[in-house]
N, C-alpha and C positions, 0 to 999 in steps of 0.2 A: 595353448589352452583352447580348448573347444568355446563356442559361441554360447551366451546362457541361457538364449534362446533359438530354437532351434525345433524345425517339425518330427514330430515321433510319427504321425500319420499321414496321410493323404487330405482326412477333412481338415487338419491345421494349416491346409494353404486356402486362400481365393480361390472357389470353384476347383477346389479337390479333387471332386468325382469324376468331375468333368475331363481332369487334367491328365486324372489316371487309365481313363478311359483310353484317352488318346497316344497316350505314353504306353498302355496293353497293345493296341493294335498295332503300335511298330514294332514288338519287341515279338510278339507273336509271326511274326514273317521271319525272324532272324532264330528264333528258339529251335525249328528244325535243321539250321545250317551248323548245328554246334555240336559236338559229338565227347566223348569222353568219359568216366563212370562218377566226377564229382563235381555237381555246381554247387558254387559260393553267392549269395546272393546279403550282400554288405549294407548294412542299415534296416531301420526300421521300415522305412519306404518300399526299399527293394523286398525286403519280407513280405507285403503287399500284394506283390505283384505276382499273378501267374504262371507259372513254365511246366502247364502240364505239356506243351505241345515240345517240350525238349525230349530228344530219347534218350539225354543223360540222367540214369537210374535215382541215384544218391542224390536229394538237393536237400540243403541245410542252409539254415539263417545264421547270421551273428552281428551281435548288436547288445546295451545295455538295456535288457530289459525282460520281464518275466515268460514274454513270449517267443522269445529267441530261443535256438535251439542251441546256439552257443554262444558264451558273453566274453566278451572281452572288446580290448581296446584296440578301433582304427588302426593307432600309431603300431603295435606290437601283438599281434594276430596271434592267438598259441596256437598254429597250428606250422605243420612240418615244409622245409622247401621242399616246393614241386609237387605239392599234392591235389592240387586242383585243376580241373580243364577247363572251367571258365569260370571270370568274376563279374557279377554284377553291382555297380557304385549307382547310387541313387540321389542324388542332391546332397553328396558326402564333402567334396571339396570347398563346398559354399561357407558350409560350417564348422568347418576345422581350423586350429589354429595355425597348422603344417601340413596343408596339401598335399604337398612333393612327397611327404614322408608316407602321407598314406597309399600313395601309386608305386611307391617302391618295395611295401611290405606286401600288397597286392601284387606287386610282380616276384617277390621273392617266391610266393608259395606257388603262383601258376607256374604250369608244365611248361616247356618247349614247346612251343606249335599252340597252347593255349590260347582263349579268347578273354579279352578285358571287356566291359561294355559298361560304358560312363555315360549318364543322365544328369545334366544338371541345366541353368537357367541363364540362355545368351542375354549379354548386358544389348548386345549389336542389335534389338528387337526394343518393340514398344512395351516389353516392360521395365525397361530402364525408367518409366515415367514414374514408376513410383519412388522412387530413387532421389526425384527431384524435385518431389512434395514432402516439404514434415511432416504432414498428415499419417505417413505412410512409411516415413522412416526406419521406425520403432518395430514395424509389424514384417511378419512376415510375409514373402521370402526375402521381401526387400532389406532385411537389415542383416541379410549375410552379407560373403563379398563374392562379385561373378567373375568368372573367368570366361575371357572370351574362348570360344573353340580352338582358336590356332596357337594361343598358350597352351592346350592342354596336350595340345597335338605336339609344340614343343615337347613337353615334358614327355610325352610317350616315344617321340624319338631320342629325345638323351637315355631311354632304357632300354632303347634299340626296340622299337614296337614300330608293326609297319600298318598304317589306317588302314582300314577298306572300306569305309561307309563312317557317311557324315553327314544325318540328318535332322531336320527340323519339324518341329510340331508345335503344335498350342497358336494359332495366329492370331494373338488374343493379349493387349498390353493388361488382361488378370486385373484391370480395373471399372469397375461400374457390372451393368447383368451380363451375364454371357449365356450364349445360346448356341446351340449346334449348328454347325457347318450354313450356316449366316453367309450372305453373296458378300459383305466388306471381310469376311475370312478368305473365303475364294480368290476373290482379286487381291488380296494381298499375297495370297500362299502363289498365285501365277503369274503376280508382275515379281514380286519381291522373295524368291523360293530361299534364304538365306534370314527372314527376316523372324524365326519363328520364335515365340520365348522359350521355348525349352531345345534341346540341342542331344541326338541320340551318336554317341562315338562307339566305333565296333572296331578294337585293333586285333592284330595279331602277332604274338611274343616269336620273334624268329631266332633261328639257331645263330649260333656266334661261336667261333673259337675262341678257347682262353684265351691263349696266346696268338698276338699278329701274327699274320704268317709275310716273312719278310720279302720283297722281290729280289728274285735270283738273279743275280748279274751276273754279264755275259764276261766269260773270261777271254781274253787277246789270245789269239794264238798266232804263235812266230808265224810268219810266211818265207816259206823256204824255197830258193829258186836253186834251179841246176847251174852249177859254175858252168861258164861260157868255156869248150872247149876249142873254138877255131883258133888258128896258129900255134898250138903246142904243138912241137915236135919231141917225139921219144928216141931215147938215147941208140944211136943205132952200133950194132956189136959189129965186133972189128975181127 
């Protein structure tokens, strides 16, 4: 069962705008490296976000709600295998009740050679603190649950997904004011380049045969030697 609380926008988190801002700029470096004629961009969040800079033609939303372009449910996509070349997840895994289950319907319907790109919020960063305030429990994003990056990166290698970028943003524990690009962000983001609260995963769905293809073993073959002919003598005629 999904979370009952749970962000539908960007302004429902701590400094939002701010967050989104910094979450567009790394995705906009990656929007031209993506190619194919349909993006999926998953959640209300990811509907948010910009991808005119993709050259993939077709981009559509899906998510419950009257602004989505198509609705339905995380767990059970109605859309066809293999029809998408790239998916974008937005702070989806935090608030689902079956994570696994929504990486694997997102991998059902992406193509071979497809791209996945997963947005969500590292506990391994200073916003675990709110985590360990009740103050802050309750509230958002803290009262989802975080996976750290190298679970998810599990989970994308048990569907046979190969990483190629794994980055961090927001240097920022989302608690008390925040302000732009501040010199205790800097020194945090270049001693500690792994510590950011938010966490940008870019995989890629590689081919696989159905079936293992077995190793051929080598078969024996006789080694045949010449019968030793010295000392035979042939019958001699009379």
């Amino acid at each position: 069962m999904p979370y009952t609380i749970r962000p539908e926008r960007w302004a429902d988190l701590p400094h939002g705008e701010l967050i989104r801002d910094d979450v567009q700029q790394r995705l906009d470096s990656w929007w031209p490296r993506l190619f194919g004629y349909h993006l999926l961009k998953l959640g209300p969040l990811s509907a948010e976000l910009n991808s005119l800079a993709s050259s993939i033609s077709h981009q559509c939303s899906l998510f419950q709600g009257e602004c989505a372009n198509i609705e339905g449910e995380y767990t059970s996509l109605p859309l066809r295998n293999s029809s998408i070349d790239a998916t974008l997840l937005t702070m989806l895994l935090e608030f689902e009740g079956d994570p696994y289950r929504i990486l694997r319907e997102a991998d059902r319907i992406l193509v071979s050679g497809g791209h996945l790109l997963i947005i969500g919020v590292n506990p391994l960063s200073p916003a675990v603190l709110g985590k360990l305030l009740p103050k802050y429990q309750s509230k958002l994003p803290w009262c989802g649950h975080f996976f750290t990056p190298s679970r998810v990166k599990d989970w994308l290698g048990l569907l046979g997904y190969q990483v190629v970028a794994d980055e961090r943003m927001v240097f920022h524990p989302l608690l008390g004011k925040m302000e732009e690009q501040t010199i205790w962000q800097h020194t945090l983001e270049a001693w500690l380049p792994s510590a950011g609260s938010f966490y940008l995963l870019v995989a890629r769905k590689l081919d696989s045969p159905l079936t293992p293809v077995r190793q051929k073993r080598r078969s024996r073959q006789p080694k045949w030697s010449t019968a030793p002919s010295a000392g035979r003598m042939g019958k001699s005629s009379s």
